[in-house]
C-alpha positions as CSV (number, residue, x, y, z in Angstrom):
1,X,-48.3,25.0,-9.6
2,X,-46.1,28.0,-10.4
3,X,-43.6,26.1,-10.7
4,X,-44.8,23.4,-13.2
5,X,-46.4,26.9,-14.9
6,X,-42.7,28.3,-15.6
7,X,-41.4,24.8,-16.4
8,X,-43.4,24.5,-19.5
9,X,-42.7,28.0,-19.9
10,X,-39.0,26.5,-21.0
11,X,-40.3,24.6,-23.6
12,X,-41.8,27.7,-25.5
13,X,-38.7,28.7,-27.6
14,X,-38.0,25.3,-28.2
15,X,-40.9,24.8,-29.6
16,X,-40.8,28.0,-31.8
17,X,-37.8,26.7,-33.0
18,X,-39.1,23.4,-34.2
19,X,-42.1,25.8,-35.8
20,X,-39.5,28.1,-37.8
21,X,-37.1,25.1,-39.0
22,X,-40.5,23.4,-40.9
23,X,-42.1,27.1,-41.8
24,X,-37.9,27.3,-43.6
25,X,-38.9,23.8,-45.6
26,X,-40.1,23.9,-48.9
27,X,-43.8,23.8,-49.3
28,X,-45.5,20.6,-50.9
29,X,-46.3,22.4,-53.8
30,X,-42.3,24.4,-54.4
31,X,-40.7,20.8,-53.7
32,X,-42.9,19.0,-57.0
33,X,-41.6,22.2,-58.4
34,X,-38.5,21.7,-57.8
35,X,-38.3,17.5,-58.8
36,X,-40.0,18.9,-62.2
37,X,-37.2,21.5,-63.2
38,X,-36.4,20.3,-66.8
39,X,-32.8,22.3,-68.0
40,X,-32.6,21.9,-71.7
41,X,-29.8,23.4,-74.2
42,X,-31.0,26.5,-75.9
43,X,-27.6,27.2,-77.4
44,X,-24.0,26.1,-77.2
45,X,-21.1,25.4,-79.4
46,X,-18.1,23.2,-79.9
47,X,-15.0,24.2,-78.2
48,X,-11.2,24.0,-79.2
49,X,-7.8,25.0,-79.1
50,X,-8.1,28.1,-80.9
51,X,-5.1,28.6,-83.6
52,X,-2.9,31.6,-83.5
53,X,-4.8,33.5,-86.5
54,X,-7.4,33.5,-84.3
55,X,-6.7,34.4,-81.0
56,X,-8.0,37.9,-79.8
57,X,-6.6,41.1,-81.5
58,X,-5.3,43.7,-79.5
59,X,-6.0,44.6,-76.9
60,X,-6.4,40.9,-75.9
61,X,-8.7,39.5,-73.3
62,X,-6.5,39.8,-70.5
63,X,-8.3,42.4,-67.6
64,X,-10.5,43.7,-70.4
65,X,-14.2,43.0,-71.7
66,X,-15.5,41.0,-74.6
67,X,-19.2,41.0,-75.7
68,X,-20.2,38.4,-77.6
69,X,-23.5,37.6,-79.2
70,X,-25.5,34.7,-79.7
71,X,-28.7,33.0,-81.2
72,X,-30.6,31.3,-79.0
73,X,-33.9,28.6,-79.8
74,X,-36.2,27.9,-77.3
75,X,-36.7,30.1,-74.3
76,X,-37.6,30.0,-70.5
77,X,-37.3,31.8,-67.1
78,X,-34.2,30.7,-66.1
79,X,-31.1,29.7,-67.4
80,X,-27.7,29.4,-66.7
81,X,-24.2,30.1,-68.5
82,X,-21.7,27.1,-69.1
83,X,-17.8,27.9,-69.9
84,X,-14.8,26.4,-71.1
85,X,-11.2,26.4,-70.0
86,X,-10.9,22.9,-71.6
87,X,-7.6,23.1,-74.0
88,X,-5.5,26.2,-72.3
89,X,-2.7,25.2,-70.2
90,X,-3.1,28.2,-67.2
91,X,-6.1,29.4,-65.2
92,X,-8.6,32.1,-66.9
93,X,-10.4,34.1,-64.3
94,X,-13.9,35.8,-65.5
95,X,-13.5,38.6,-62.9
96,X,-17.9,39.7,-64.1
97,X,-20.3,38.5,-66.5
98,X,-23.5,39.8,-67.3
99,X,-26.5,38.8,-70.1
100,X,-28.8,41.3,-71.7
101,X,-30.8,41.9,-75.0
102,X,-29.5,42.9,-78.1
103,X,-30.6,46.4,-79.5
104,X,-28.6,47.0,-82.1
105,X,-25.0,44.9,-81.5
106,X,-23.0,45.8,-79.8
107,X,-25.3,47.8,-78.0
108,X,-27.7,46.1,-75.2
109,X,-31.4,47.0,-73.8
110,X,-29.8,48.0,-70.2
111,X,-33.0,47.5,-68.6
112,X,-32.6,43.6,-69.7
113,X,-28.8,43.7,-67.8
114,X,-28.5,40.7,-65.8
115,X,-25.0,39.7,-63.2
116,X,-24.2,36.4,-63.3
117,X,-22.9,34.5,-60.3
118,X,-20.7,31.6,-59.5
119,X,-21.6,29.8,-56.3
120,X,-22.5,33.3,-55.1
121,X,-19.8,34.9,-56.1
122,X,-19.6,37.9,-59.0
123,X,-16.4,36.0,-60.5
124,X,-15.1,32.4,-60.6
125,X,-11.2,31.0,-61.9
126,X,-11.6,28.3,-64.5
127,X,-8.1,26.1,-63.8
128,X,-7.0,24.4,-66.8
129,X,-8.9,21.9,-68.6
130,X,-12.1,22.8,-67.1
131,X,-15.4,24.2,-67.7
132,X,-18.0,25.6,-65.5
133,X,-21.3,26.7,-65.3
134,X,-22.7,29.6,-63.5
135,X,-25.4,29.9,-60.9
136,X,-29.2,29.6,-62.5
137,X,-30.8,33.3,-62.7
138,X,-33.5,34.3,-63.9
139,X,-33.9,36.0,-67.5
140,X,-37.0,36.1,-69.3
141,X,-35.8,34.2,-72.6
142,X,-37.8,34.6,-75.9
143,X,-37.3,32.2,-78.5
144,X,-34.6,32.6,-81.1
145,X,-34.1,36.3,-79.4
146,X,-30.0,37.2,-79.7
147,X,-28.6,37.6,-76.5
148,X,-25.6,39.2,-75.5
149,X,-23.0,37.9,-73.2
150,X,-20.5,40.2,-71.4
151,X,-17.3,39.0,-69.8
152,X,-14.7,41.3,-68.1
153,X,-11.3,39.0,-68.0
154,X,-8.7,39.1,-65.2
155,X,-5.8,37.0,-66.2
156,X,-6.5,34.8,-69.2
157,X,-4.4,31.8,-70.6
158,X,-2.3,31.8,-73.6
159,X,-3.9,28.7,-74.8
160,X,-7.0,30.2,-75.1
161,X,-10.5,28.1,-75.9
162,X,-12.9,28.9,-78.2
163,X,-15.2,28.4,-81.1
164,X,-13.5,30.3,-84.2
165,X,-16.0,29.7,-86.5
166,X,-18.5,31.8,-85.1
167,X,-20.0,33.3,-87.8
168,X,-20.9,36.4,-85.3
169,X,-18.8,39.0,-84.8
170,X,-17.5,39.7,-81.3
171,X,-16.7,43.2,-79.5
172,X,-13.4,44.0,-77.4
173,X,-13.0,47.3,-75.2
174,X,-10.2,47.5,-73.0
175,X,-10.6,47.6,-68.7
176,X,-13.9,47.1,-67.2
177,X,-17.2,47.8,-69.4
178,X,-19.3,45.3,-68.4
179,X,-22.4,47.6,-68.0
180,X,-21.3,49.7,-70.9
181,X,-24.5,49.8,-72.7
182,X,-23.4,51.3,-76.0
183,X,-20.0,49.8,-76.5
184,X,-19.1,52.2,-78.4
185,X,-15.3,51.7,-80.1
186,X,-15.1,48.1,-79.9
187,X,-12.7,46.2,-81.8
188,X,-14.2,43.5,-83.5
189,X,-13.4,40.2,-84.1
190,X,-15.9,36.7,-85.8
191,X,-14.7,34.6,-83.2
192,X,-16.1,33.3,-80.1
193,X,-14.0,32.6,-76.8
194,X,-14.9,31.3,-73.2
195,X,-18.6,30.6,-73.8
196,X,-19.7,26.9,-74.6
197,X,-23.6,26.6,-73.8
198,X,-26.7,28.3,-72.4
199,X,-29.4,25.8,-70.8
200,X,-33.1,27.2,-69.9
201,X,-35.5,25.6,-67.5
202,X,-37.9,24.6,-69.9
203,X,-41.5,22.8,-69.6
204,X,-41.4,19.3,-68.8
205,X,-41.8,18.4,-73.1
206,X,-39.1,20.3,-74.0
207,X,-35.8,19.1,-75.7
208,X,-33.1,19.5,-78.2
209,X,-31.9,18.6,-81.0
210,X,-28.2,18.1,-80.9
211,X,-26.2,18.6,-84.6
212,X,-22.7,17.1,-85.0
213,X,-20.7,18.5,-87.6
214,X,-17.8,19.8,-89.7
215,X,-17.8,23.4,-91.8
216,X,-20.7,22.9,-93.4
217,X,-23.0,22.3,-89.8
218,X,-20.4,25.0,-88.3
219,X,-21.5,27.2,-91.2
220,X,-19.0,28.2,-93.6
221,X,-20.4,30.1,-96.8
222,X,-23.6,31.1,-94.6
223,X,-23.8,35.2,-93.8
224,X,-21.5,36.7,-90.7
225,X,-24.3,38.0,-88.5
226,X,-27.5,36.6,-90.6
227,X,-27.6,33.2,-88.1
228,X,-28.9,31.8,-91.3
229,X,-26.9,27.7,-91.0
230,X,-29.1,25.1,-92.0
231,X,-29.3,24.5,-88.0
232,X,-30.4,28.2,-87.6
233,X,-33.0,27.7,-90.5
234,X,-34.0,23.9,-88.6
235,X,-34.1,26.1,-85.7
236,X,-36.8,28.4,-87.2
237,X,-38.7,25.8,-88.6
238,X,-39.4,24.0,-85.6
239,X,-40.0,27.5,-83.7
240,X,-42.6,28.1,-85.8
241,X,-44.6,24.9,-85.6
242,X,-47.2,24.4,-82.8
243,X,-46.1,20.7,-82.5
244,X,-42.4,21.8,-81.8
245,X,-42.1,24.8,-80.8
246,X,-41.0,23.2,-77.5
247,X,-37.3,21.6,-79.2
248,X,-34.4,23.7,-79.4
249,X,-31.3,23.1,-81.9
250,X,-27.4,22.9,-80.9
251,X,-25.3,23.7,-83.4
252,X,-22.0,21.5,-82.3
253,X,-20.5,21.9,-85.6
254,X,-16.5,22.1,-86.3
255,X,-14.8,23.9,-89.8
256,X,-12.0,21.3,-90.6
257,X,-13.3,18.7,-88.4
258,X,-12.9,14.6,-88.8
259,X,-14.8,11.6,-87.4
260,X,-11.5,9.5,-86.8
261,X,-8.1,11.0,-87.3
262,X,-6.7,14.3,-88.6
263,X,-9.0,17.6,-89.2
264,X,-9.1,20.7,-87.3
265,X,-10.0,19.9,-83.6
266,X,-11.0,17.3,-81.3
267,X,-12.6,14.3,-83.7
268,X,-16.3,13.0,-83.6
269,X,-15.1,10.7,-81.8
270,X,-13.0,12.1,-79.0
271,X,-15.8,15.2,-78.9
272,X,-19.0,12.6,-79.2
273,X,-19.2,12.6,-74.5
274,X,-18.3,15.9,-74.5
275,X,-20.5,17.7,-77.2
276,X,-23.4,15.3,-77.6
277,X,-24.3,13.5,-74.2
278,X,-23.1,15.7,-72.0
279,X,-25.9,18.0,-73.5
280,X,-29.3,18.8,-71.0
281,X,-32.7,17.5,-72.6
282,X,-30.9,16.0,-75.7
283,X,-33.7,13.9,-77.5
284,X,-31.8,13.7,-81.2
285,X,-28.8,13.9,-82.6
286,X,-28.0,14.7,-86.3
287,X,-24.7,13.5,-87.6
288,X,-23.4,15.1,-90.4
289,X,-19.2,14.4,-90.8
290,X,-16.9,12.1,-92.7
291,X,-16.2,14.3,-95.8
292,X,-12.6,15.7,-94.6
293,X,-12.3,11.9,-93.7
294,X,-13.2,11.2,-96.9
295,X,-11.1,14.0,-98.2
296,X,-7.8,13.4,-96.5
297,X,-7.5,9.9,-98.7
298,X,-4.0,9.9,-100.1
299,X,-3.5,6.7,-101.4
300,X,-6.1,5.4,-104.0
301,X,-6.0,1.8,-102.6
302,X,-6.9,3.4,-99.1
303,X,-10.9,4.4,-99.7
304,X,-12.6,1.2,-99.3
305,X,-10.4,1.0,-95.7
306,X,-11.3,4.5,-95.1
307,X,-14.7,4.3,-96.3
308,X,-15.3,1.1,-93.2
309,X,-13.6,2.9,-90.6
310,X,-15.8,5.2,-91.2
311,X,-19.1,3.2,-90.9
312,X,-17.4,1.6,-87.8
313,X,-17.0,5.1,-86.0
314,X,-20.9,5.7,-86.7
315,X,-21.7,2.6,-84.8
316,X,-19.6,3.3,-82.2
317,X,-21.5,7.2,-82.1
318,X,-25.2,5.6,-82.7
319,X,-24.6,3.0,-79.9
320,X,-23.1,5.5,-77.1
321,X,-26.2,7.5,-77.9
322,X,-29.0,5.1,-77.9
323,X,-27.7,4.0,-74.4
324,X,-28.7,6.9,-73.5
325,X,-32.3,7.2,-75.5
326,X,-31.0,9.2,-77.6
327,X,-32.0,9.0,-81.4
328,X,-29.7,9.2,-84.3
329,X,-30.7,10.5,-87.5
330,X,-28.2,10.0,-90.2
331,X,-27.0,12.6,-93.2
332,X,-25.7,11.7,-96.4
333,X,-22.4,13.4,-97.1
334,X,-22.9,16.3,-99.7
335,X,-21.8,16.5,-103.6
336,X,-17.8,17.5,-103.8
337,X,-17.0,16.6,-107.8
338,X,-14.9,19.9,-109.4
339,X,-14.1,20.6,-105.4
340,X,-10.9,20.4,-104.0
341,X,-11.8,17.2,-102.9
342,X,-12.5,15.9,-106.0
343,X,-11.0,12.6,-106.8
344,X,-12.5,8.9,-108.5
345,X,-11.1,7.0,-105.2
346,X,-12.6,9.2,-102.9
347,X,-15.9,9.6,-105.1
348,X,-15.9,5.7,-104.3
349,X,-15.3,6.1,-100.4
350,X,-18.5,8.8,-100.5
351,X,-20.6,6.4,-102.7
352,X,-19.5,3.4,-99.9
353,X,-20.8,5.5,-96.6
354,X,-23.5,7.1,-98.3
355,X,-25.4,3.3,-99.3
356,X,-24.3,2.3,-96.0
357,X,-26.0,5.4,-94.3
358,X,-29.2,5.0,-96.3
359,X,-29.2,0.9,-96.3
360,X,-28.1,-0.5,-93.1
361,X,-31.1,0.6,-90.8
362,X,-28.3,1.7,-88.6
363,X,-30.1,4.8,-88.2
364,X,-33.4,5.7,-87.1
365,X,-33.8,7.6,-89.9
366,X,-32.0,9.4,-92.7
367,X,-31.6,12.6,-94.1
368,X,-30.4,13.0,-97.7
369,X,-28.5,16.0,-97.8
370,X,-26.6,14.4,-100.9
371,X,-30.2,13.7,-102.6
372,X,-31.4,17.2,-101.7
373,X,-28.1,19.3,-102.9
374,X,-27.3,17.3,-106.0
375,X,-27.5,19.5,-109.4
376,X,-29.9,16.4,-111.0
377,X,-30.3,12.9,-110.0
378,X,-27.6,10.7,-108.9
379,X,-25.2,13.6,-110.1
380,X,-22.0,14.1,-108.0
381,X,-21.9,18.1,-108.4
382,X,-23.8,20.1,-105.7
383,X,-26.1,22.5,-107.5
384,X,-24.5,25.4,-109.3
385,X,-26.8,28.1,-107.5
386,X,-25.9,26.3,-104.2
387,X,-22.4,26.6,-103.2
388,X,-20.2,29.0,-102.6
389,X,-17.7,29.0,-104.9
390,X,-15.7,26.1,-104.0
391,X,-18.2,22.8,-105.1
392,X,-18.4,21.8,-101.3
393,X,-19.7,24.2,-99.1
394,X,-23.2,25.4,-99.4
395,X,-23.6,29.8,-100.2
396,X,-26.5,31.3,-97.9
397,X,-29.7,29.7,-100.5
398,X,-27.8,26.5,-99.9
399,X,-28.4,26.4,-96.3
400,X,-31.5,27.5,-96.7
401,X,-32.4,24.5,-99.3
402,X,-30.6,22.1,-95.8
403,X,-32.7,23.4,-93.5
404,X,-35.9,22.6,-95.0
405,X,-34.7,19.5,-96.4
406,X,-35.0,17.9,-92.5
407,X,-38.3,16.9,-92.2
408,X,-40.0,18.4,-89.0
409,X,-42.0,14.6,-88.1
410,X,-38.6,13.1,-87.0
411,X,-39.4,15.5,-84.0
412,X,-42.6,14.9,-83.1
């Protein structure tokens, strides 16, 4: 009897074992919490080879700290950090990062001070021609709050990528100052480098809008530090409505940019995977390019073939996106007579894409930024209050007038 007593007596730690390995298993409840996690892009922005004019002043990146600033849209609990290596040529190590709320920039609310990890680890070497994201964290996220983003470099590629057209200026201290909350000294710099996108485990109905773009989506003629682009004013808008307050906006806009040749970084086309559908929670894109295109017609004889390849690259953009349920809203291409685009053979190509934008039904619906911007009906000039100076780019009230252009029932 003993015997069989101290036999089952064997047993015992096996069978706390089996006990601890199920207690370690998510409950019922933490696993349908789990399978519901919806990550959504709150903010991000299109990357590139950034030119020489506008690589980092002295002292550089390179084993010092940058502190860059952003505008988010919707919020959440969680979020993680995504960043680019994508067009340098040699690894960039991101020796710290950390996230916090902006007082007064540069300064940050150190109480808000968050470390971001990579797999578990305080740093992480991007090789070349890759991104990466960071580790989830949480970070209580308000909507359309400014958030600050703190990197301290090790060694950092000469082919550095970036966004230059950030329209936010940027803060440089040499060595390590992550946690320097004042950042006192800073040189200063509108550009932004490393940083690419910020998702946020959002409710299960939220989603984003992304906006595809050249200058006038990047922002150009809009105020340095106001976050006032027609995407930031979009941005507000929906913020602000009951029915929508769930949808952020991506600005993925690029100064100089073209759909199908040419421009100033990667085209619409070789971007579109990249920028658009690799993008968490994306319910609607907004496509607002072709005027440098349109602009970079040379030979008079050469619109009407211009003006098609154009329409062609749409459908090519539309179709990759509906494959993935993704709606397409159209824009009209803005007023350029008395610009520097001005010309009667590229007036045609515009007058070509725009019918084609507003007639084909290609789109699931269209937003007349030519219609809304033009100084009277079917004129060709963009309003005379509404530019900055150059007859193509929208000033500050200009952006303003975009903004609320887009109406807010394509999103709901």
């Amino acid at each position: 009897m003993k015997r069989e007593y101290f036999k089952w007596l064997l047993f015992i730690p096996l069978f706390l074992l089996i006990l601890g390995c199920k207690s370690n298993q998510p409950s019922l409840k933490e696993s349908e919490k789990l399978n519901k996690e919806n990550w959504v892009g709150t903010w991000a922005t299109a990357q590139q080879l950034v030119e020489t004019h506008n690589m980092p002043p002295d002292p550089g990146l390179t084993d010092n700290t940058i502190r860059q600033i952003i505008r988010v849209s919707i919020g959440g609990k969680y979020m993680k950090l995504r960043f680019s290596n994508i067009f340098s040529d040699q690894p960039t190590v991101l020796k710290s990062v950390s996230v916090a709320n902006v007082t007064t920039a540069p300064g940050i609310d150190a109480a808000t001070q968050k470390t971001v990890s990579f797999n578990g680890n305080s740093g992480i070497t991007m090789n070349p021609e890759q991104e990466v994201f960071s580790d989830s964290f949480a970070f209580d996220l308000q909507p359309g709050q400014l958030l600050a983003i703190t990197i301290y470099y090790g060694a950092t590629s000469q082919k550095t990528s970036g966004h230059p057209g950030s329209r936010t200026t940027s803060y440089i201290l040499p060595g390590n100052n992550v946690n320097n909350t004042a950042f006192e000294g800073a040189i200063k710099t509108d550009h932004w480098y490393s940083i690419m996108g910020l998702d946020v485990n959002a409710g299960t109905n939220a989603a984003t809008v992304v906006c595809l773009g050249n200058s006038i989506t990047d922002g150009r003629g809009s105020g340095t530090n106001k976050q006032n682009r027609w995407t930031d004013i979009l941005s507000s808008r929906l913020l602000s409505n009951k029915k929508t307050s769930h949808i952020g906006v991506l600005n993925l806009g690029i100064g100089g940019n073209c759909v199908i040749k040419g421009g100033l970084g990667p085209t619409a086309l070789d971007r579109f995977d990249r920028d658009v559908l690799s993008q968490k929670g994306t319910k609607w894109l907004i496509l607002l390019e072709g005027v440098n295109d349109i602009g970079g017609i040379k030979n008079p004889k050469d619109a009407i073939i211009r003006a098609q390849e154009l329409i062609e690259a749409y459908k090519v953009m539309i179709a990759k996106a509906h494959k993935k349920d993704i709606k397409v809203y159209g824009c009209t291409i803005l007023p350029f007579e008395k610009s520097f685009y001005d010309a009667p053979h590229r007036q045609q190509a515009k007058d070509i894409v725009n019918a084609w934008i507003r007639n084909s039904n290609a789109f699931d619906a269209v937003i007349d930024f030519d219609k809304a911007m033009a100084s009277e009906e079917a004129s060709k000039t963009i309003l005379s209050n509404m530019h900055d100076g150059d007859f193509l780019h929208p000033n500050e009230a200009g952006y303003l007038r975009m903004g609320e252009a887009v109406d807010l029932d394509l999103f709901k």
